[in-house]
C-alpha positions in Angstrom: 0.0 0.0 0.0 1.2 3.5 -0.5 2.5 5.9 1.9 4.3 3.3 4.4 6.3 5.1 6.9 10.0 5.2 6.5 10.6 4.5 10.6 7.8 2.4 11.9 8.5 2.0 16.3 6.8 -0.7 18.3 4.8 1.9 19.7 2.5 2.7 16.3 2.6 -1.1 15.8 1.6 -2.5 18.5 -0.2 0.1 20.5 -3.7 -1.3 20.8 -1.7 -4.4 22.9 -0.9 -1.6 25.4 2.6 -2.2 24.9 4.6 1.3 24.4 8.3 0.5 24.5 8.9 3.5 21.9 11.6 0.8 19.9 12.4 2.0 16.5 12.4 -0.7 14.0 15.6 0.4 12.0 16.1 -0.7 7.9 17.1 -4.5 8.3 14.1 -4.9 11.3 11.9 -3.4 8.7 13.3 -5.8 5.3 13.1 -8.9 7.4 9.4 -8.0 8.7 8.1 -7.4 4.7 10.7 -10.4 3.9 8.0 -12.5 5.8 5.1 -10.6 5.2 5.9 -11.7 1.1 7.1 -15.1 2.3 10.7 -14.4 0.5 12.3 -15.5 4.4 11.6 -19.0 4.1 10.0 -21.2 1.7 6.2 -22.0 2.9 4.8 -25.5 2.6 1.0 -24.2 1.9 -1.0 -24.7 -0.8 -0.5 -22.1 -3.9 -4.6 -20.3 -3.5 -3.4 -19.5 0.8 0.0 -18.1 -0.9 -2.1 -15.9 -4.0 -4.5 -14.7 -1.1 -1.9 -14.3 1.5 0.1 -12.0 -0.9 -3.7 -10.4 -1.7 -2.8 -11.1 -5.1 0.1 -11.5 -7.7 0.9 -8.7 -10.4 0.7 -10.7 -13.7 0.3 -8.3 -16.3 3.4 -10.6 -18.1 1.1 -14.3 -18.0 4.5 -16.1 -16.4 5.6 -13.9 -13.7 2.7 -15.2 -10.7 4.7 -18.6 -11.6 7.8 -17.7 -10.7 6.6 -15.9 -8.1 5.0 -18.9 -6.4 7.9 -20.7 -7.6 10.3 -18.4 -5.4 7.9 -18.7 -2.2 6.9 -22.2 -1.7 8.2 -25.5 -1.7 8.2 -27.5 -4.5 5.4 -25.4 -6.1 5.0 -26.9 -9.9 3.3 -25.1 -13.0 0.5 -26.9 -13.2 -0.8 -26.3 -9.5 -1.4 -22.1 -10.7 -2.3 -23.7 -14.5 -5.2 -26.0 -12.9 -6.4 -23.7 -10.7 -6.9 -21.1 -13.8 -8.2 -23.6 -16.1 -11.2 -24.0 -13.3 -11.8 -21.0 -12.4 -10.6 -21.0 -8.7 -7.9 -18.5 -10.3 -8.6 -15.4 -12.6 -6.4 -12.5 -14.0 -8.2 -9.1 -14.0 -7.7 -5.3 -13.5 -7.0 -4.2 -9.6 -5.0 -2.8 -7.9 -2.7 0.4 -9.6 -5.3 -1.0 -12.7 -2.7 -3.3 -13.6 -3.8 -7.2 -14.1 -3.5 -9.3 -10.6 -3.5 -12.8 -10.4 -5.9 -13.4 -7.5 -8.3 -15.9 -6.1 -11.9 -16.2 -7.2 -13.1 -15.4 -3.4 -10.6 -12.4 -3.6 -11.7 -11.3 -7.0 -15.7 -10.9 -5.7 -14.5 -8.8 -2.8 -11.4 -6.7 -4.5 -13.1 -6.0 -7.5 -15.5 -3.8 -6.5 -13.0 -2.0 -3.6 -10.7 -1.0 -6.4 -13.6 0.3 -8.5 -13.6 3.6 -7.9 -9.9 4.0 -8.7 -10.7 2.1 -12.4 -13.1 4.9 -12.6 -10.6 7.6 -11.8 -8.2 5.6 -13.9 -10.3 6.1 -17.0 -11.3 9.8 -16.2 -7.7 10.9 -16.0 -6.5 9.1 -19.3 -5.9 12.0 -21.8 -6.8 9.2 -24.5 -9.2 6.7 -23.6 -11.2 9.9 -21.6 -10.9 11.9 -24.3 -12.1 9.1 -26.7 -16.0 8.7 -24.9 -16.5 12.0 -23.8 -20.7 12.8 -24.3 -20.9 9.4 -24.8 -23.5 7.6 -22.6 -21.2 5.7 -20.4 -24.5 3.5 -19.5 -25.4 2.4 -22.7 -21.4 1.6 -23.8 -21.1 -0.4 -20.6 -24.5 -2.1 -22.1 -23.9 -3.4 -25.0 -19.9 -4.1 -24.2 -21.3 -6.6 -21.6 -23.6 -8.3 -24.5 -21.0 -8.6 -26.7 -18.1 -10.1 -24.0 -21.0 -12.3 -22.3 -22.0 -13.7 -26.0 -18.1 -14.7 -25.6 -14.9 -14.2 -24.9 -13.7 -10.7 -27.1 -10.1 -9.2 -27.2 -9.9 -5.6 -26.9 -9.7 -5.3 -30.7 -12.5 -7.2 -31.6 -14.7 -5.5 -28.5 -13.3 -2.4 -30.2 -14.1 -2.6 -33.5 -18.0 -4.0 -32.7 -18.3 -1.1 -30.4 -17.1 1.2 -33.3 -20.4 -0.3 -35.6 -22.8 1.8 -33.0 -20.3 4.8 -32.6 -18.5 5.0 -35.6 -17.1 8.3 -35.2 -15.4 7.4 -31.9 -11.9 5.4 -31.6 -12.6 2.0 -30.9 -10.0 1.3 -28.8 -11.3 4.2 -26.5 -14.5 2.2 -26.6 -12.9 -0.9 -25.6 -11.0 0.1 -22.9 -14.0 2.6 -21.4 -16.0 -1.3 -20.9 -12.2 -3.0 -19.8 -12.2 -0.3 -16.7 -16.0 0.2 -15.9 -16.9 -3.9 -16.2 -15.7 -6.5 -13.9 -13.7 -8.4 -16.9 -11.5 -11.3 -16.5 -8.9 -12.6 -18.7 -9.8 -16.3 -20.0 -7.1 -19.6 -21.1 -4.9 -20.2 -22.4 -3.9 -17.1 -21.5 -2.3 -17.4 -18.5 -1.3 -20.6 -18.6 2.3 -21.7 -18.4 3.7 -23.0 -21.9 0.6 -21.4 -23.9 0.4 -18.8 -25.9 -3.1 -16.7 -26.6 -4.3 -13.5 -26.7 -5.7 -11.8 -24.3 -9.7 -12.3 -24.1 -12.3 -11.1 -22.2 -15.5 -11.5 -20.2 -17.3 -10.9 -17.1 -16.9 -12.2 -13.3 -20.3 -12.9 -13.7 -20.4 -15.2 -16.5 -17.1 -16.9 -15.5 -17.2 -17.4 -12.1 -21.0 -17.9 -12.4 -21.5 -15.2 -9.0 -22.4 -11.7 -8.2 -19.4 -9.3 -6.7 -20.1 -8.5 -3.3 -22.4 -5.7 -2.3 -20.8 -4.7 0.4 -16.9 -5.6 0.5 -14.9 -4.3 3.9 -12.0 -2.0 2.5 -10.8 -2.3 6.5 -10.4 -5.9 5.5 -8.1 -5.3 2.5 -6.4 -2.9 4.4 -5.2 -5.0 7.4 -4.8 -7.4 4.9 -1.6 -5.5 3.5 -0.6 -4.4 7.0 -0.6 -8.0 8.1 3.5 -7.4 8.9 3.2 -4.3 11.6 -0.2 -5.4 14.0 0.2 -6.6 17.3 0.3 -10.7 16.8 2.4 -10.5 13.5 5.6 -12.1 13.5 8.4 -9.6 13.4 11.9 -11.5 12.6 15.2 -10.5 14.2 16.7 -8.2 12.1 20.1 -10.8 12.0 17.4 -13.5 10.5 19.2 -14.8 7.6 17.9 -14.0 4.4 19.0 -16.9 1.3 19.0 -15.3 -2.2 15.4 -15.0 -4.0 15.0 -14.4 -7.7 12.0 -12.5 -8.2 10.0 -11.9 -11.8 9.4 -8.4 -13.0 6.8 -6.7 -11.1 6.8 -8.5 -8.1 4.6 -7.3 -5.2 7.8 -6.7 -3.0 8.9 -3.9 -5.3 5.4 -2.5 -6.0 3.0 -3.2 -3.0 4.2 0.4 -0.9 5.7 3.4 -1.3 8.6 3.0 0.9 11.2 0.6 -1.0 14.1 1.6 1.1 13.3 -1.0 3.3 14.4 -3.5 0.4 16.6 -1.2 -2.1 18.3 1.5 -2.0 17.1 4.8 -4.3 20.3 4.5 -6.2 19.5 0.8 -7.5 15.9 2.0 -8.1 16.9 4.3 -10.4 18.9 2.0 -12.5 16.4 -0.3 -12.2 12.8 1.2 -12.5 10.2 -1.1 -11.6 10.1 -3.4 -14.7 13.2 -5.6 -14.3 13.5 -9.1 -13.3 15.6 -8.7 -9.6 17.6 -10.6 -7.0 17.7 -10.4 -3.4 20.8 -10.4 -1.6 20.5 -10.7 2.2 17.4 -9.2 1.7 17.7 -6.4 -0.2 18.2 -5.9 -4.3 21.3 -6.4 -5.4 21.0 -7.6 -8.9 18.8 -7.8 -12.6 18.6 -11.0 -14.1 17.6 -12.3 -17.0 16.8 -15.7 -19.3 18.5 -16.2 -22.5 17.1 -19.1 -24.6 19.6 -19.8 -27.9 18.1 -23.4 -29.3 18.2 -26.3 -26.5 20.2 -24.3 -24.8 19.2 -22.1 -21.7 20.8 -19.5 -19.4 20.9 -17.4 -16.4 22.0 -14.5 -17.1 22.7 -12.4 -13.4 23.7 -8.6 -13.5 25.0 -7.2 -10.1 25.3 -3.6 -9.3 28.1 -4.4 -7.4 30.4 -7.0 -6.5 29.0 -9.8 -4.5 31.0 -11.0 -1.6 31.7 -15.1 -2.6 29.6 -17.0 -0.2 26.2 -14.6 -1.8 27.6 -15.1 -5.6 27.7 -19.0 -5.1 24.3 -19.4 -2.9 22.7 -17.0 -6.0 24.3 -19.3 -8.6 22.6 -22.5 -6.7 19.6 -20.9 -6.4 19.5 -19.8 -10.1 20.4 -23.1 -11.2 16.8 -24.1 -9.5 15.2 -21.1 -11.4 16.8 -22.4 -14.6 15.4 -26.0 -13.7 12.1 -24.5 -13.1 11.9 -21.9 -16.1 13.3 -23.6 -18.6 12.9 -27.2 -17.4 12.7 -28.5 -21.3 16.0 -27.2 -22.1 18.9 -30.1 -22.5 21.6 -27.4 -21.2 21.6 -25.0 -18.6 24.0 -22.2 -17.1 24.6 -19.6 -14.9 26.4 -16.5 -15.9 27.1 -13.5 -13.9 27.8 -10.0 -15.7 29.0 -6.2 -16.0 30.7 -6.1 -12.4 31.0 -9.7 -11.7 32.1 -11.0 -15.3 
């Protein structure tokens, strides 16, 4: 969530338990509390829908990243336990929070959906182009017949687009399209999404897929403490000098995007080089390194970019972790390495 406090001390934490000590939680306190929070401090033996709702859903605007996400935060979590779970509809991939596609449970998705609603509405609003592109229209009727023609099936945005255009021909259909995307409850449908296929992106409603209403009355308190789940009274909160083994995470990983405060896992000069769309690897906790997965033929590897030199015993326990990534990521390939590069080459 945004707007986390830089310095959080035991007494705004834990104040309702009546226990005021006035401890501040310095930076590795802090990265080994969100550590465990994300479930990057030890692998978890639980199954993958507690982990998705227990993370209150996975970015997965790129269809493979909530794999390799699981993949990094449970024990011996395999593709097809996220694939199965998409395929019936205990999984779905929709708009939510920041309007960017989550991977979240079906139970989740009746509950966040409508929470996050009013910031899909904003969203659209505030978008020079797709605003722009349906202003006078009547939002009502648009919303209308884009739910006929997704519920009649499954429609990618270009096809939604281009039917909407036949009624309002002198509008830009993909203005059209993505007015219904942000004001109806839509969920991407497989292939998409799962591991190994390739499809576009189509579309219809909760309602049709998941065969149940949104909730009429969600708790945003709920989805709130949810996210806060580290720093109230009866959370865990690791010793700082908790060890921390190496953890490759996909591009857009919660950890990096969940709050607004990232110091407590990298520092502003490696999120500057970095941005927010990289592929990353923790180090003790924190971001050390970009990675990266070069396929040539049958042949498959890790490609590992630190900003700075890694001290021996880290470099080796990444490289034996990122063999396992390989493993997972590329388990068809008849040849795997590991490679570091730039400062450690």
């Amino acid at each position: 969530m945004g707007g986390m406090p830089k310095r959080l001390t035991t007494k705004t934490a834990i104040g309702r338990s009546g226990n005021e000590s006035g401890e501040v939680l310095g930076q590795r306190a802090l990265n080994r509390a969100l550590l465990e929070r994300q479930m990057l401090l030890r692998r978890w033996t639980v199954p993958a829908a507690g982990a998705i709702e227990r993370l209150v859903g996975m970015q997965a605007q790129t269809p493979g990243n909530p794999y390799v996400g699981l993949w990094t935060r449970l024990n011996g979590f395999r593709h097809d336990q996220l694939a199965e779970m998409i395929v019936d509809r205990s999984a779905v991939r929709l708009s939510l929070m920041r309007a960017t596609i989550h991977l979240v449970t079906a139970a989740d998705c009746l509950t966040l959906r409508p929470l996050v609603q009013p910031v899909l509405d904003r969203g659209l609003s505030a978008s020079r182009h797709f605003g722009r592109g349906i202003a006078g229209i009547d939002v009502e009727e648009l919303v209308a017949m884009g739910r006929v023609l997704v519920e009649e099936r499954p429609r990618t945005n270009a096809e939604l687009g281009r039917l909407l255009g036949e009624q309002w021909p002198d509008r830009d259909a993909e203005s059209l399209a993505y007015a219904v995307h942000f004001l109806l409850p839509l969920v991407q449908v497989p292939p998409r999404g799962i591991w190994g296929a390739s499809a576009k992106a189509t579309w219809t409603t909760t309602d049709v897929w998941l065969g149940r209403p949104l909730a009429a009355s969600p708790s945003p308190d709920e989805l709130v403490m949810r996210y806060l789940a580290a720093f109230v009274p009866d959370a865990p909160r690791p010793d700082p000098g908790t060890p921390a083994p190496p953890r490759f995470l996909p591009d857009f990983d919660n950890v990096l995007l969940g709050h607004a405060d990232r110091s407590r896992i990298m520092t502003d000069e490696f999120r500057k080089r970095i941005g927010i769309g990289k592929p990353t690897l923790l180090v003790d906790g924190f971001v050390r390194a970009t990675w990266t997965i070069r396929r040539q033929g049958r042949v498959a590897t890790l490609l590992i970019a630190p900003f700075e030199p890694l001290p021996e015993p880290d470099r080796a326990a990444a490289a034996e972790e990122g063999e396992r990534l390989l493993a997972f990521v590329e388990e068809g390939a008849e040849s795997r390495d590991v490679r570091f590069i730039g400062v450690e080459a």
